[in-house]
C-alpha positions in Angstrom: -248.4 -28.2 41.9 -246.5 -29.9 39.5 -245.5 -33.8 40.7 -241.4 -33.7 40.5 -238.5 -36.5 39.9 -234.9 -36.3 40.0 -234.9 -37.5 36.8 -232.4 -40.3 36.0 -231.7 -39.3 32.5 -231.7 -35.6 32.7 -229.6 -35.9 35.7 -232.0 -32.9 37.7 -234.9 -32.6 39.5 -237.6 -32.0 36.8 -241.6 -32.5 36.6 -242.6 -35.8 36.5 -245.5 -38.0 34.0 -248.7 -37.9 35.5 -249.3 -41.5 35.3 -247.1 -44.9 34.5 -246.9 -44.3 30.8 -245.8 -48.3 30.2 -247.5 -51.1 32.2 -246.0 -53.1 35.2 -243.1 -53.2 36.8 -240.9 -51.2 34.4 -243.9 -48.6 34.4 -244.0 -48.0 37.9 -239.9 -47.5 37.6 -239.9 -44.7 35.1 -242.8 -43.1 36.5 -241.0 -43.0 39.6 -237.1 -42.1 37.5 -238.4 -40.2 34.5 -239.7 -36.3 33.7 -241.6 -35.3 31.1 -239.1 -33.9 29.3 -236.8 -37.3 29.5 -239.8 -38.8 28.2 -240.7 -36.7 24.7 -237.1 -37.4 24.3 -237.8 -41.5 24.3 -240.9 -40.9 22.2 -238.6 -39.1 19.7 -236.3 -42.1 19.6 -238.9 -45.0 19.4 -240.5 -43.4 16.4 -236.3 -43.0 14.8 -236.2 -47.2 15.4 -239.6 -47.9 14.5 -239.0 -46.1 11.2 -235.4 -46.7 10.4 -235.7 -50.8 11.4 -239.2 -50.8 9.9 -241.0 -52.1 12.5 -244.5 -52.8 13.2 -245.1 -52.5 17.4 -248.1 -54.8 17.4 -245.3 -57.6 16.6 -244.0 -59.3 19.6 -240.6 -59.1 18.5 -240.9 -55.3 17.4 -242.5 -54.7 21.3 -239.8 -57.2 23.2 -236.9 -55.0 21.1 -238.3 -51.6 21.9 -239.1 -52.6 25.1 -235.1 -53.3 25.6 -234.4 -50.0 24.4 -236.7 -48.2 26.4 -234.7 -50.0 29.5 -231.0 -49.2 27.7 -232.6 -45.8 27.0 -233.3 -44.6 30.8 -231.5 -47.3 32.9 -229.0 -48.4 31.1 -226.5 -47.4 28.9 -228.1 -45.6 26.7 -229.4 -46.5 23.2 -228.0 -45.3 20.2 -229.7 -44.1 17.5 -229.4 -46.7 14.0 -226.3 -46.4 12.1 -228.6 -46.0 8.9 -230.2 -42.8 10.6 -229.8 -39.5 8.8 -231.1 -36.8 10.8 -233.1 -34.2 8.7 -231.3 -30.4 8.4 
């Protein structure tokens, strides 16, 4: 059986990752917060910063400012997508 969260950004109870998918604390905190499905929709959203602000996520600075939005993403309030974004039809 599925491992289930009320998940904080889906507002339900929904199944959960089956492991931390980021290290440490803030790890343990969506593991614990976030479902699957809350999580594709992060992944979905780091890959519209990465490409819209160009970034490269071996850089420290790229990794500290994703690592912000991740937080503002699930726990805080919310990250919005770039200005510059055009969304494909």
């Amino acid at each position: 059986m599925a491992r289930m969260v009320n998940c904080i950004k889906l507002g339900k109870k929904a199944e959960g990752l089956d492991y931390p998918p980021y290290p440490g604390e803030l790890g343990k905190k969506i593991y614990t917060n976030v479902s699957k499905e809350a999580w594709q929709l992060w992944i979905r959203h780091q890959t519209i910063l990465i490409n819209e602000y160009r970034l490269t996520p071996i850089e420290p600075k790229a990794r500290k400012f994703l690592e912000e939005e991740l937080e503002k993403f699930f726990f805080g309030e919310g990250a919005a997508v770039p200005k510059e974004f055009v969304a494909p039809d």
